[in-house]
Backbone bond lengths (Angstrom), bond angles and torsions (degrees), N, CA, C in turn:
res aa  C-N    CA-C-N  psi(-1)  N-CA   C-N-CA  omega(-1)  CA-C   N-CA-C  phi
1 X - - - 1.449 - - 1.522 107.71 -
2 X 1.107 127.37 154.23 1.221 138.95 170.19 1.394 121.08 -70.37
3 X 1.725 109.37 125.72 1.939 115.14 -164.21 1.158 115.03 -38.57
4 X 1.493 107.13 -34.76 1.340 120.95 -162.84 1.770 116.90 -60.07
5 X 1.450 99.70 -33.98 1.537 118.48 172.92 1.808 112.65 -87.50
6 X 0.959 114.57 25.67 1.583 118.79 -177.70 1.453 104.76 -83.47
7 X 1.254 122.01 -44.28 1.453 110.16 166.32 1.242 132.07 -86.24
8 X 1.364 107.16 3.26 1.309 130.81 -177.93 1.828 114.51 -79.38
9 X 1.256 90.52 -38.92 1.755 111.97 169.34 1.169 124.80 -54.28
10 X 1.362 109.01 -62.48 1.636 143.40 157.57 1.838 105.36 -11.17
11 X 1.734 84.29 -66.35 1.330 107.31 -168.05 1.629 112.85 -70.45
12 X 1.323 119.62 -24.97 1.545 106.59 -174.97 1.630 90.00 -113.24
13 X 1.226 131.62 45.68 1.244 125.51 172.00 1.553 89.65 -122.12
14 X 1.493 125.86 -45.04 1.078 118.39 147.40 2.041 160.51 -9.79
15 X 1.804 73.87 -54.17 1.482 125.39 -179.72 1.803 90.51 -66.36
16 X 1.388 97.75 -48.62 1.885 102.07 -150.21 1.576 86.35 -81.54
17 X 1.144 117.97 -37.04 1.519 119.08 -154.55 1.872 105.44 -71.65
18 X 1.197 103.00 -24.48 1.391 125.68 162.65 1.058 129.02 -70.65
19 X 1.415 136.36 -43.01 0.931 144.22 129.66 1.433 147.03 -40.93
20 X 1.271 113.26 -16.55 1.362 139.65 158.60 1.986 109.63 -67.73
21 X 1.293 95.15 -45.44 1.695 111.80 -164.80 1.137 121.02 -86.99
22 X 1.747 108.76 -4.08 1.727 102.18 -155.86 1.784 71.58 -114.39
23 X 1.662 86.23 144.90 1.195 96.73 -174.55 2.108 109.81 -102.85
24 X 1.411 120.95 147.06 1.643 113.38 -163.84 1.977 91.68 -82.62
25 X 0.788 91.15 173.37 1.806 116.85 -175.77 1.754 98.61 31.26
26 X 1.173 118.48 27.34 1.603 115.18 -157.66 1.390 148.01 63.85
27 X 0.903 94.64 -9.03 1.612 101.12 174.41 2.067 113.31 -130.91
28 X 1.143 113.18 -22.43 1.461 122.82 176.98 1.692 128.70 -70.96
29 X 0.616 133.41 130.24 1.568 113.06 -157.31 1.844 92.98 -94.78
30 X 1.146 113.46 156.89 1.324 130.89 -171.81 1.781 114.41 -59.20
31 X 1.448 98.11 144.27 1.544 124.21 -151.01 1.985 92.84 -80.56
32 X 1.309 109.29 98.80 1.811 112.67 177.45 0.990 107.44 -94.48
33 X 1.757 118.89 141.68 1.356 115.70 -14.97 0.881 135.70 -78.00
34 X 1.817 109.99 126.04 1.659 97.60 170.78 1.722 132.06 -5.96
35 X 0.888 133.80 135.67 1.246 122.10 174.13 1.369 103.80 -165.76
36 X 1.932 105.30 122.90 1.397 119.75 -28.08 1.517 118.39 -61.91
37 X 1.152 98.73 155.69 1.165 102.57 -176.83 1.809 110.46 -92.26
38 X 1.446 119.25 129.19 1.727 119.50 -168.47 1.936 109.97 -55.13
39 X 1.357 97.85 -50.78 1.376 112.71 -170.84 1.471 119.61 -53.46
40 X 1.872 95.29 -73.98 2.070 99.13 170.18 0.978 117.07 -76.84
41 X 1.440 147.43 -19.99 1.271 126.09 148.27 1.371 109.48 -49.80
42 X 1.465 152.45 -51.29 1.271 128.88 -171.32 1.834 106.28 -81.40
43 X 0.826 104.31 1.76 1.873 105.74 169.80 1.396 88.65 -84.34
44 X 1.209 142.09 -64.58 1.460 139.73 -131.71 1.940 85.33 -88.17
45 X 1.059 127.96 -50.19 1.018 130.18 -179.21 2.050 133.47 -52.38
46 X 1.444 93.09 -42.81 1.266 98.27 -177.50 1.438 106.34 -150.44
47 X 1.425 109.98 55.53 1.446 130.30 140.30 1.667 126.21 -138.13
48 X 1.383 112.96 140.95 1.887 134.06 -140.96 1.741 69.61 -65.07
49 X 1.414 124.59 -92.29 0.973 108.73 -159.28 1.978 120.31 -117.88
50 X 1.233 114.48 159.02 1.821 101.21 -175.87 1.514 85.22 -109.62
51 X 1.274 124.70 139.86 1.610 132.54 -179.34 1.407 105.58 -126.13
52 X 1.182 145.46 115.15 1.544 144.07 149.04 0.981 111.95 -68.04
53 X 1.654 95.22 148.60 1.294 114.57 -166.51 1.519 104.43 -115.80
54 X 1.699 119.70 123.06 1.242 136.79 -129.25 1.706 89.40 -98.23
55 X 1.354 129.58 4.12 1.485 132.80 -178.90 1.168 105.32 -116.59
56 X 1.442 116.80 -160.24 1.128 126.67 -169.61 2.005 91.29 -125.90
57 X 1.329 92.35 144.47 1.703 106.48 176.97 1.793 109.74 -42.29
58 X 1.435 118.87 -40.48 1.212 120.28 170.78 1.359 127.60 -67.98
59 X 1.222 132.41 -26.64 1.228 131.22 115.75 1.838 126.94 13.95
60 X 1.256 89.38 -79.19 1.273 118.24 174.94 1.474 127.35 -38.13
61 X 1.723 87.39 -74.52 1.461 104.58 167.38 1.554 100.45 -56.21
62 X 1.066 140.77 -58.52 1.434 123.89 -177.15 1.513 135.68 -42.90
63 X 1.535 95.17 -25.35 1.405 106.34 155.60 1.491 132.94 -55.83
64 X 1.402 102.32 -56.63 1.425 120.85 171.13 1.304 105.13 -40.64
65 X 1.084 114.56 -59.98 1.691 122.78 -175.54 1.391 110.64 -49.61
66 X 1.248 114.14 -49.99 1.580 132.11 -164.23 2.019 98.78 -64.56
67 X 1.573 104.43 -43.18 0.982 121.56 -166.45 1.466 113.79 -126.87
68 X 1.053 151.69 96.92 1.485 150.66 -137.38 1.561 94.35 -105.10
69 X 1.186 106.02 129.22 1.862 132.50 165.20 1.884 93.05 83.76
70 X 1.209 116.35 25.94 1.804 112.58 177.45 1.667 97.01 -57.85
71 X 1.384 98.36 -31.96 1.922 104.51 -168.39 1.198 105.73 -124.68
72 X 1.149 109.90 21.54 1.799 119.05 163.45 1.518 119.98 -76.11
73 X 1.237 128.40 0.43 1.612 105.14 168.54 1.303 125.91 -96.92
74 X 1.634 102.15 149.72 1.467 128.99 -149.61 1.540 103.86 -90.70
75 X 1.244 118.44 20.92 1.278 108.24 180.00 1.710 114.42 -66.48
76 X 1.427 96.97 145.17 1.809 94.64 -168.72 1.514 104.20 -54.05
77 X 1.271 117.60 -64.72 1.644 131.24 -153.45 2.161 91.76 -35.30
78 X 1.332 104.54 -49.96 1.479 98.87 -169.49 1.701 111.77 -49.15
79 X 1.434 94.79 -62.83 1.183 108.95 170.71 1.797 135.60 -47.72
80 X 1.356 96.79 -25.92 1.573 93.48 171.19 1.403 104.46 -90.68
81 X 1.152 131.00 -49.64 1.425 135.01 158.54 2.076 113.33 -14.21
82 X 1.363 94.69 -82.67 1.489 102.17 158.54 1.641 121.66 -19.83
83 X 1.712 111.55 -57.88 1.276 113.73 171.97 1.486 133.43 -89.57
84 X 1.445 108.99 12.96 1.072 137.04 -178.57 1.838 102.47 -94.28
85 X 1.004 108.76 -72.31 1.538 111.26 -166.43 1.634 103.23 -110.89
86 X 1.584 100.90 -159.71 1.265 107.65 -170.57 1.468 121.95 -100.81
87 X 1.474 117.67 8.93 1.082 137.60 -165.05 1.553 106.26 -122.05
88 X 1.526 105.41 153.57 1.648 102.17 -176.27 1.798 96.24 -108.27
89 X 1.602 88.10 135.70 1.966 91.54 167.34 1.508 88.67 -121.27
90 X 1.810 75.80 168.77 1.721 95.62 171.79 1.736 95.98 -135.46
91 X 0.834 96.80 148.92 1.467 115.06 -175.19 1.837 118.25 -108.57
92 X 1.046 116.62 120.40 1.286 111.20 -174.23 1.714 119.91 -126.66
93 X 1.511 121.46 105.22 1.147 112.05 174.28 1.757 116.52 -66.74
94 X 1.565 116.76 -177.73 1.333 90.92 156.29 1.450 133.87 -73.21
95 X 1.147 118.97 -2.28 1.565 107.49 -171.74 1.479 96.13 -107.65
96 X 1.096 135.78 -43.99 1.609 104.16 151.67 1.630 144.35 -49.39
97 X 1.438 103.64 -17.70 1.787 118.61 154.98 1.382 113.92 -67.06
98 X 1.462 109.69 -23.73 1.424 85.91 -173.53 1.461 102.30 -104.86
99 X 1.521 112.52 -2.86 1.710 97.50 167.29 0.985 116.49 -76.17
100 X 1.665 116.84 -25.25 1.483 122.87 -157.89 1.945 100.31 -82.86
101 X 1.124 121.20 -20.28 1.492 130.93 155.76 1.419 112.88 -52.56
102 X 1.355 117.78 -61.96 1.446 109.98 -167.53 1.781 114.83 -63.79
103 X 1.171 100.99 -32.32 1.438 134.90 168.27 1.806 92.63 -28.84
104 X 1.475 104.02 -95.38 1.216 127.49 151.98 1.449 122.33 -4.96
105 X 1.476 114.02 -78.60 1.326 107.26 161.96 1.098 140.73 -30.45
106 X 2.002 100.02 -71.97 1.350 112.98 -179.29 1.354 131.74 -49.64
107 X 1.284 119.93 -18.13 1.851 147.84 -150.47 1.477 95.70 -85.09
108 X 1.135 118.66 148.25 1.559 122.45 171.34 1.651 101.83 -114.22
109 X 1.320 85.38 127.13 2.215 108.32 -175.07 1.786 107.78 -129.29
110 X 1.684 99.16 32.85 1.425 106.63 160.78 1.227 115.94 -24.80
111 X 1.584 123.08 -173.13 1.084 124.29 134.92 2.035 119.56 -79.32
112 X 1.113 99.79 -38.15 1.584 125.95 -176.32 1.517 94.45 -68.41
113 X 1.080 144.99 3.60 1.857 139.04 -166.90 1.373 85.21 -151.56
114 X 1.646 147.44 -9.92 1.048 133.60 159.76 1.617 127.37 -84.21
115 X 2.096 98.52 -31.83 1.195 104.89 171.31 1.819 114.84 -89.91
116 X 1.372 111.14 12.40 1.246 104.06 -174.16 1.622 94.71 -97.23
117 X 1.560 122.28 -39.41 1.468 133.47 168.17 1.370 113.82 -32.52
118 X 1.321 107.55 -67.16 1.716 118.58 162.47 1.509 131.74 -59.03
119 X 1.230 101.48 -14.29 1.290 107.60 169.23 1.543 107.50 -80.25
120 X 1.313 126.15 -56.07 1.309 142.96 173.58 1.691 126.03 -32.38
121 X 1.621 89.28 -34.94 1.612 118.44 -161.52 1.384 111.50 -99.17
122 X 1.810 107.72 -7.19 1.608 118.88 -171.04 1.449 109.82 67.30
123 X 1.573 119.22 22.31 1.547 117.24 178.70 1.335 104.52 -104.42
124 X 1.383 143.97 16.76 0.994 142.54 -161.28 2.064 100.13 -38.82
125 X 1.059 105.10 -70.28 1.709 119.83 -174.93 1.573 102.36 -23.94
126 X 1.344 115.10 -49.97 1.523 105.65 -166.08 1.434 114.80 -84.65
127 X 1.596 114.53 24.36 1.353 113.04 155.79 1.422 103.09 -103.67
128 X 1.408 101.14 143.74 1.323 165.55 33.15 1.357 111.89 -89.72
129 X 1.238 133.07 -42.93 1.509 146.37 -143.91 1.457 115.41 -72.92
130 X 1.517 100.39 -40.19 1.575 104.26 152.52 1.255 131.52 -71.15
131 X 1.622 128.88 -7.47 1.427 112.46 -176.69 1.529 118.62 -64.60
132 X 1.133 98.00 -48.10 1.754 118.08 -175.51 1.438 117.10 -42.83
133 X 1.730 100.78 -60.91 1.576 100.15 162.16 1.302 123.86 -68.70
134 X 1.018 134.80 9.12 1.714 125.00 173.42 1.126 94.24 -113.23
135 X 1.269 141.84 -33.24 1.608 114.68 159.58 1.576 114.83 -76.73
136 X 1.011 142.41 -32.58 1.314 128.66 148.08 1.640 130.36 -36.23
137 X 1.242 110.96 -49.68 1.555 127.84 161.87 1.827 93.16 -46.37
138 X 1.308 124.52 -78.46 1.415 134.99 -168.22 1.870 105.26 -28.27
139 X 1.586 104.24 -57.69 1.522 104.63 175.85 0.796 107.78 -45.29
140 X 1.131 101.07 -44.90 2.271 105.96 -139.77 1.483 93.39 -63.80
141 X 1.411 124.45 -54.05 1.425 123.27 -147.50 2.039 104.05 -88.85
142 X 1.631 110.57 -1.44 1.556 121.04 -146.86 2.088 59.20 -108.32
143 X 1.108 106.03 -59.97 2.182 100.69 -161.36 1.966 86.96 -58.18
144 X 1.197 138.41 -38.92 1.433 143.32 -147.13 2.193 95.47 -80.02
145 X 1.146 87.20 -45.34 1.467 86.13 170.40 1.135 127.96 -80.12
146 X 1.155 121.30 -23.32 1.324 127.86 -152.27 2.090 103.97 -94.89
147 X 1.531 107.23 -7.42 1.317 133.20 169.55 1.705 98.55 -93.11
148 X 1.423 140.82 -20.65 1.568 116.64 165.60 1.485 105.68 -68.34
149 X 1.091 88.92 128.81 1.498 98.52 -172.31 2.099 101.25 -129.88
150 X 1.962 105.93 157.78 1.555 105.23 175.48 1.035 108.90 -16.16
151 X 1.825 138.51 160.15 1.043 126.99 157.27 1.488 123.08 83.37
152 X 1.162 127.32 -23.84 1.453 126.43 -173.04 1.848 96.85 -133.94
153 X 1.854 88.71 171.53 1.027 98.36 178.85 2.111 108.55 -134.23
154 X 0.834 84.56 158.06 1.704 80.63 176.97 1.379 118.50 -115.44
155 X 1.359 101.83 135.02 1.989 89.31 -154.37 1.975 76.61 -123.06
156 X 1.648 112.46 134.31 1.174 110.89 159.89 1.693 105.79 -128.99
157 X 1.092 78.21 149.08 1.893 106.75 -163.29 1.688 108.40 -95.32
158 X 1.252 128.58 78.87 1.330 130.14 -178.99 1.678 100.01 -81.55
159 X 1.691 124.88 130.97 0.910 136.51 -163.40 1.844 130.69 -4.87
């Protein structure tokens, strides 16, 4: 999304989080889905592109693990977001995209450093089946950064 909308986010995550809480005739809890909803309508609205992510959020975290600080940047917008709703973001300028790439790169996603991960984790069983998607995950999120560009920010939405 564009910097310019960074507090703008803030603000209709707010919007939603309010809307989530206020209860109808007073006592009923609110009619889902939102509609409209403050938050994804202003995602869908004034960001270049919305991309799904073809795994599951745990996935993710497995990355991190695999690769330490992949979802480590401290940019506020993630973080207020995070304390805003019920969902965790991460926020990515470009110069944290491009650490979070080298990150990526540098990391070894063998098979032998994937089954040793799972070994570690007591998941042994879900190798093979996981290799594929964690190097798939690896693209996806190495092409996903590599689009924050001057000017924007990259907001990812973990469950």
């Amino acid at each position: 999304m564009p910097d310019n909308k960074r507090g703008e986010v803030i603000e209709a995550a707010v919007a939603q989080s309010a809307a989530l809480t206020k209860k109808r005739f007073g006592f009923l809890p609110p009619k889902l889905p939102l509609n409209p909803d403050p938050f994804w309508d202003f995602i869908h609205t004034h960001t270049h592109e919305l991309d799904d992510y073809p795994f599951s959020g745990y996935l993710l975290l497995d990355l991190e693990l695999l690769a330490p600080n992949t979802l480590g940047s401290k940019d506020e917008v993630g973080t207020d977001l995070t304390a805003v709703g019920k969902s965790s973001f991460i926020s990515y300028r470009p110069g944290d995209a491009s650490r979070t790439i080298s990150i990526l790169e540098a990391a070894d996603f063998s098979d032998e450093k994937i089954q040793e991960f799972l070994a570690e984790e007591g998941r042994e069983d879900e190798y093979p089946d996981i290799a594929a998607p964690i190097r798939q995950s690896v693209e996806h999120l190495k092409n996903w950064l590599g689009q924050v560009s001057e000017g924007n920010t990259g907001l990812l939405s973990i469950g």
